[in-house]
ROGUVO-196115 format. One record per residue (C-alpha): x, z, y. Coordinates in steps of 0.25 Angstrom, whole numbers, plus 5000, padded with zeros to 4 digits. Each point is the difference from the previous one (the first is absolute). Example, Ala and Ser with C-alpha at 12.3 -4.5 7.8 and 13.67 -1.06 7.14 Angstrom:
# residues 2
     u     w     v
  5049  5031  4982
  5006  4998  5014
This chain:
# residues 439
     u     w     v
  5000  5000  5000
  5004  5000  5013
  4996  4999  5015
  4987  5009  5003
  5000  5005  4986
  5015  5005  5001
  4997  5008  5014
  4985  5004  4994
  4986  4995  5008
  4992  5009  5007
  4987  5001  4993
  4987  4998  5010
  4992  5012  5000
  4989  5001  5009
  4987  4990  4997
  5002  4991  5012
  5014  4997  4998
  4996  4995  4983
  4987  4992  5009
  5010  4993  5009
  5012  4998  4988
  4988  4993  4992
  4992  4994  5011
  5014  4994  5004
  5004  4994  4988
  4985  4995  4998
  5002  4991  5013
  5014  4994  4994
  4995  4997  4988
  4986  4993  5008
  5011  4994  5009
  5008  4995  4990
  4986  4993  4993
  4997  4994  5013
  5013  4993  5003
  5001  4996  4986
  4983  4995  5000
  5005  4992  5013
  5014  4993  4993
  4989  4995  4988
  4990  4996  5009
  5010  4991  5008
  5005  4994  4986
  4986  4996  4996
  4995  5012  4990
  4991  5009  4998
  5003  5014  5002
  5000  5009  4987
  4999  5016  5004
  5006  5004  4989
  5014  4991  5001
  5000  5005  5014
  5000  5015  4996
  5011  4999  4988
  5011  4993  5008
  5012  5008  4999
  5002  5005  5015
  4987  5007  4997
  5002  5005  4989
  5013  5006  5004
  4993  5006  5013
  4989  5007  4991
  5009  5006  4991
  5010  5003  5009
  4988  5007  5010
  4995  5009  4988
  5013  5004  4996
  5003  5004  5015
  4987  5009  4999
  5001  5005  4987
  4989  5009  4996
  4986  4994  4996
  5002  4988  5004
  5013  4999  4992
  4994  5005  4989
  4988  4990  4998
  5011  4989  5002
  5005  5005  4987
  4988  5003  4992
  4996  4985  5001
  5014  4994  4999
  5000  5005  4983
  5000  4990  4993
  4990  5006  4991
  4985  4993  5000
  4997  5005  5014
  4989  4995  5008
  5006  4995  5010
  5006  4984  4999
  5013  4998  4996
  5003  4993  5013
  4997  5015  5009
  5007  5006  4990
  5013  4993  5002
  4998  5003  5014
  5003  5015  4997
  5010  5001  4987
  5011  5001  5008
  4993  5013  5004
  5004  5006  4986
  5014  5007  5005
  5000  4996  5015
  5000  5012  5007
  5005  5003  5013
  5005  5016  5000
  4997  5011  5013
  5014  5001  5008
  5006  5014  5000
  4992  5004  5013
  4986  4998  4994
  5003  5006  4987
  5006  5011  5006
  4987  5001  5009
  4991  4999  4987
  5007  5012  4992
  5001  5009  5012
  4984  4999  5001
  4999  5004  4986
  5009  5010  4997
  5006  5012  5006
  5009  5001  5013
  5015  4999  4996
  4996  4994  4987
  5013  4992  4998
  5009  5013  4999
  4993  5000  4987
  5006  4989  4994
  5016  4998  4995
  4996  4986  5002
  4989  4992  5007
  5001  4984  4998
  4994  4994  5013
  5001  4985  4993
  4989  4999  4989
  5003  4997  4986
  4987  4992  5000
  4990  4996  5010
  4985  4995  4996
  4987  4997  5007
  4995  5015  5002
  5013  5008  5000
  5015  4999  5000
  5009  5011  4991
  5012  5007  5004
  5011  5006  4990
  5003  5015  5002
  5006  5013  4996
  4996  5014  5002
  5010  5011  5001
  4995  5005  4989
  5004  4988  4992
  4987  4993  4998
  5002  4985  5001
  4986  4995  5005
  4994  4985  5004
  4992  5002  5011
  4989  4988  5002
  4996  5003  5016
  4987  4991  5005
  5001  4992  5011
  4992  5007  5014
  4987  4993  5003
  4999  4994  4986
  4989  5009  4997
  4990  4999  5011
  5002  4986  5001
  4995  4995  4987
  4986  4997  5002
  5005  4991  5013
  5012  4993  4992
  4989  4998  4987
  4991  4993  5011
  5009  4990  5008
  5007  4997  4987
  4987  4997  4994
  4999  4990  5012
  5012  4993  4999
  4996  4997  4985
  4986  4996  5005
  5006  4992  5011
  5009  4992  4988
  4988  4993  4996
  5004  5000  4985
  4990  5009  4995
  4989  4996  4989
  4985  4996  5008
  4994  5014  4997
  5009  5007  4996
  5000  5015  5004
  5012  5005  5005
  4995  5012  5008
  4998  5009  4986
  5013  4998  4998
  5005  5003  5014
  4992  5013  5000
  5007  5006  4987
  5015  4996  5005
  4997  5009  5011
  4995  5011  4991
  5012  5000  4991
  5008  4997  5012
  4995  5013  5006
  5005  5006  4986
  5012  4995  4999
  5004  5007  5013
  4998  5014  4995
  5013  5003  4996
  4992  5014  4994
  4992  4993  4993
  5011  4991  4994
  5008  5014  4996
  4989  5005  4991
  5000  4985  4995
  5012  5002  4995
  5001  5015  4994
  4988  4993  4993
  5008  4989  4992
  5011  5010  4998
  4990  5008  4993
  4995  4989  4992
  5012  4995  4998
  5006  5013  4993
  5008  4996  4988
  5000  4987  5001
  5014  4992  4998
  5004  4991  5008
  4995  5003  5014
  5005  5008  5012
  4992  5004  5012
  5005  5008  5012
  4997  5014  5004
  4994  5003  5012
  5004  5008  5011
  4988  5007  5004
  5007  5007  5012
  5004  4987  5007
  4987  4994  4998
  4988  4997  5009
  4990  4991  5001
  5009  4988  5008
  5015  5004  4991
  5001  5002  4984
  5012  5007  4996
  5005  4996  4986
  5010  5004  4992
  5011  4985  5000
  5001  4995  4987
  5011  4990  4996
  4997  4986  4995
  5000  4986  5003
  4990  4989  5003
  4992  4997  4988
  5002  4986  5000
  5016  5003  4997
  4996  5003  4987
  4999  4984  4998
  5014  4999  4998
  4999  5012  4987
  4999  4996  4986
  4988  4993  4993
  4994  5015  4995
  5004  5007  5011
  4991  4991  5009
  4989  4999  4988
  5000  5017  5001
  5000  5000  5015
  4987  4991  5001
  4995  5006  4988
  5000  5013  5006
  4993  4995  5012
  4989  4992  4994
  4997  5012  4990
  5000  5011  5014
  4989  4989  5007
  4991  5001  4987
  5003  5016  5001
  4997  4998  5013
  4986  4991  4997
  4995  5007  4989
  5004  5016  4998
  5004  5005  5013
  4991  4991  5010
  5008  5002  5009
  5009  4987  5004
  5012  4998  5009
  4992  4987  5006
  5011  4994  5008
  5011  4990  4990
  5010  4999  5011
  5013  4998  4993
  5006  5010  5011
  4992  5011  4994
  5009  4999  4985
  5014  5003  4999
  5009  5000  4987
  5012  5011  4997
  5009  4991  4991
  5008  5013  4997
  4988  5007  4993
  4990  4987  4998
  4989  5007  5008
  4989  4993  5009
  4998  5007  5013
  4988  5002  5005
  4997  4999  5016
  4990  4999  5011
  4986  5006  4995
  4994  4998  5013
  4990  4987  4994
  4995  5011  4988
  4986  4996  4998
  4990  5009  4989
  4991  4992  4992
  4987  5002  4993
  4999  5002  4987
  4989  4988  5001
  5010  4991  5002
  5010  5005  4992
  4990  4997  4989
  4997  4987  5006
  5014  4996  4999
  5000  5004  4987
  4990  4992  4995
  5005  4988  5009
  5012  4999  4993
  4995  5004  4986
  4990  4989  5001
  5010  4989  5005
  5009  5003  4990
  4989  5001  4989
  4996  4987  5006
  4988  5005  4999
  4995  4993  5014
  4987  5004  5001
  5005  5013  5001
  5009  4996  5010
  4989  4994  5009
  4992  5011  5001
  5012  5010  5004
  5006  4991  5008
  4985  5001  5008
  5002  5013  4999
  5014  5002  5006
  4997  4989  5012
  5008  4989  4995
  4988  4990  5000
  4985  5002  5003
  4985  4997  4995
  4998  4992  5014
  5015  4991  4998
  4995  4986  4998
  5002  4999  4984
  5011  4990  5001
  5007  5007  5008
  4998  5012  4990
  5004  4992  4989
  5013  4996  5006
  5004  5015  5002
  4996  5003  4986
  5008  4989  4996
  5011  5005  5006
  5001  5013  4996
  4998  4995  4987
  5013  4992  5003
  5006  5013  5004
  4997  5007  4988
  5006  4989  4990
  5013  5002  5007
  5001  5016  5001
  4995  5000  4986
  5012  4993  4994
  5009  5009  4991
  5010  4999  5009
  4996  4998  5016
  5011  4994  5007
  5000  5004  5016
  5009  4987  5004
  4990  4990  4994
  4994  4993  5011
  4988  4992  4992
  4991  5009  5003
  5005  5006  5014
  4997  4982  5002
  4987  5000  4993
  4994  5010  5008
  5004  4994  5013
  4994  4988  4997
  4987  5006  4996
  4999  5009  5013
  5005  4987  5008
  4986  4992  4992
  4993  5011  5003
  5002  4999  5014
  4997  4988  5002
  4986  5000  4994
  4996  5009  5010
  5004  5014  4993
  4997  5012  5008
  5007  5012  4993
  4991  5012  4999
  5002  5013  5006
  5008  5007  4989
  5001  5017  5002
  5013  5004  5006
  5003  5006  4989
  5002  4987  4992
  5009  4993  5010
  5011  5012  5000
  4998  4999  4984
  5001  4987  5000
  5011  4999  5009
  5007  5011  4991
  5000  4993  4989
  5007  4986  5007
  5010  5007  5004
  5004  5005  4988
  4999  4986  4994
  5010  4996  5013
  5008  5010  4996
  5000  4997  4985
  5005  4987  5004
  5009  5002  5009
  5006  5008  4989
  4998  4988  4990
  4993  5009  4989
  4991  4997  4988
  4992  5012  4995
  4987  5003  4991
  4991  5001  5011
  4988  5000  4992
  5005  5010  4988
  5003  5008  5014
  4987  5000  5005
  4992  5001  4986
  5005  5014  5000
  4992  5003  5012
  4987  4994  4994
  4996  5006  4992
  4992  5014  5004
């Protein structure tokens, strides 16, 4: 990195600055559309609105804009830049992806700023050692390396000022910027989706809340080998900073350089922690963000971070999910049809091609996971289903409104497959998940 990021960006805190970052990247983008409507019209052409918006000045000024801003906006940038079957098209989404690890970091002043309205005056005689440059900066927060003088090694994840109370406003004008991009389906109901963001926005930013979240899946994660999860630091904590204990490792997708069993027990591991995660606790770490996993080479365990997207579920739909994928690896596709009514993945109004085409491809889906053994690098079916979803789409397809619940799941589970095939891995999935099947 270099430039702002060496020297660390100061974070806009109030609402009017956010309002005037967006509003003026807004007019950019809109100024950059007209110049370039006018240059077609000269040669001859008809405008398109979409080729317009995807030009790579704009995109480079939206995605330079929300790291600037960090916060919600940020973080909707990188919900929809997963390439992981979201609702949003692939063209918006390539807009955002370079959102995934583009942070900007507080400089010393603000940070300084932001801790001294949290803790105790003279709260740095505290500390042997007090990293001011982060170790790793991200949409909501930024941490910080330090040592107690009584010996504790801590991670300290601080949220940026303003971040909070400025959700609501960040979901809306971001909601207009996609609105504005003209690439959404006719009908399709982008508020729902909108509304919940804020919701687990608003969670995500109780660092509390994230704390307990965590002592939970330590709990539930007792004697089980192979995972590591920090500790945390209750006395450094407060609503805005989480105080962790650091724990050493390296960035999961290192492991791609390990042997073929070491990489096989890694994903292993994972795919086997998500079903835990789906069908015993009902409680699930929601966000895949490979940031979130580490590897210790030395000792061969996975560590866990960043519990902040930790989402319950019902037992409903765990049992739903349960009998989708019993169904679809039964083949027994009536079955399937009716729970995927039931989960929200198609509905009783859906014209019935289009149902048929989804059910076709699930179908598709289910051949592939049902192999004995699932090979993550194979792109046949990643291929098939694009094309489905692209002929879908240009039938007219309106995608329902599926529960929030089943988009974080959803996109739970592509990440792992990302993450299986950045690893180059080929594992039992369907012996894996027949275990869980049964009742």
């Amino acid at each position: 990195m270099s430039g702002a990021r060496d020297k660390g960006l100061a974070v806009p805190s109030s609402r009017l600055g956010r309002l005037t970052r967006l509003g003026t990247m807004t007019a950019g983008v809109a100024g950059n559309m007209a110049l370039g409507s006018m240059a077609q019209l000269g040669r001859g052409q008809r405008p398109e609105w979409r080729d317009l918006l995807l030009t790579p000045a704009n995109v480079t000024r939206i995605a330079d804009q929300l790291a600037k801003m960090r916060g919600a906006a940020m973080k909707i940038g990188q919900l929809v830049s997963m390439d992981t079957g979201d609702v949003l098209p692939p063209e918006l989404s390539g807009i955002m992806a370079r959102l995934r690890d583009d942070a900007h970091f507080m400089p010393p002043a603000q940070l300084k700023k932001v801790l001294g309205g949290q803790w105790h005056e003279g709260w740095l005689r505290d500390f042997a050692r007090f990293d001011v440059r982060p170790i790793a900066a991200a949409s909501i927060g930024q941490v910080h390396r330090a040592q107690t003088h009584d010996g504790r090694d801590m991670a300290i994840k601080v949220q940026y000022p303003g971040v909070a109370r400025s959700i609501d406003s960040d979901v809306a004008n971001v909601g207009a910027l996609i609105r504005m991009s003209g690439m959404l389906p006719k009908g399709f109901a982008i508020d729902p989706y909108l509304a919940e963001a804020a919701l687990q926005l608003h969670e995500e930013t109780d660092y509390l809340r994230e704390a307990r979240c965590l002592m939970q899946f330590r709990d539930l994660l007792v004697g089980t080998d192979g995972f590591v999860l920090p500790e945390v630091c209750e006395d450094w904590s407060t609503k805005s900073i989480l105080a962790m204990s650091f724990v050493t490792g390296k960035p999961i997708e290192a492991a791609e350089t390990e042997d073929k069993t070491t990489r096989e027990l890694i994903m292993r591991r994972l795919v086997d922690l998500t079903l835990k995660e789906l069908f015993q606790f009902k409680l699930m770490q929601s966000d895949p963000n490979f940031a979130n996993y580490q590897y210790n080479p030395a000792t061969g365990d996975i560590v866990l971070l960043d519990f902040g997207a930790t989402r319950p579920l019902s037992s409903s739909l765990s049992n739903d999910y349960r009998a989708f994928l019993k169904s679809g690896l039964d083949g027994e596709y009536n079955k399937l049809e009716e729970v995927a009514v039931s989960i929200g993945f198609i509905t009783n109004s859906m014209p019935e091609r289009h149902r048929a085409k989804c059910l076709q491809l699930m179908c598709t889906a289910f051949e592939a996971l049902g192999a004995p053994l699932f090979d993550f690098t194979d792109k046949t079916l990643t291929r098939e289903m694009q094309r489905g979803g692209e002929a879908l789409a240009r039938d007219g397809f309106i995608p329902p409104v599926v529960p929030m619940d089943v988009l974080y799941l959803q996109r739970k589970f592509g990440g792992m497959f990302l993450l299986g095939a950045r690893l180059g891995t080929k594992l039992p999935v369907a012996d894996m998940m027949r275990r869980y099947l049964e009742v």
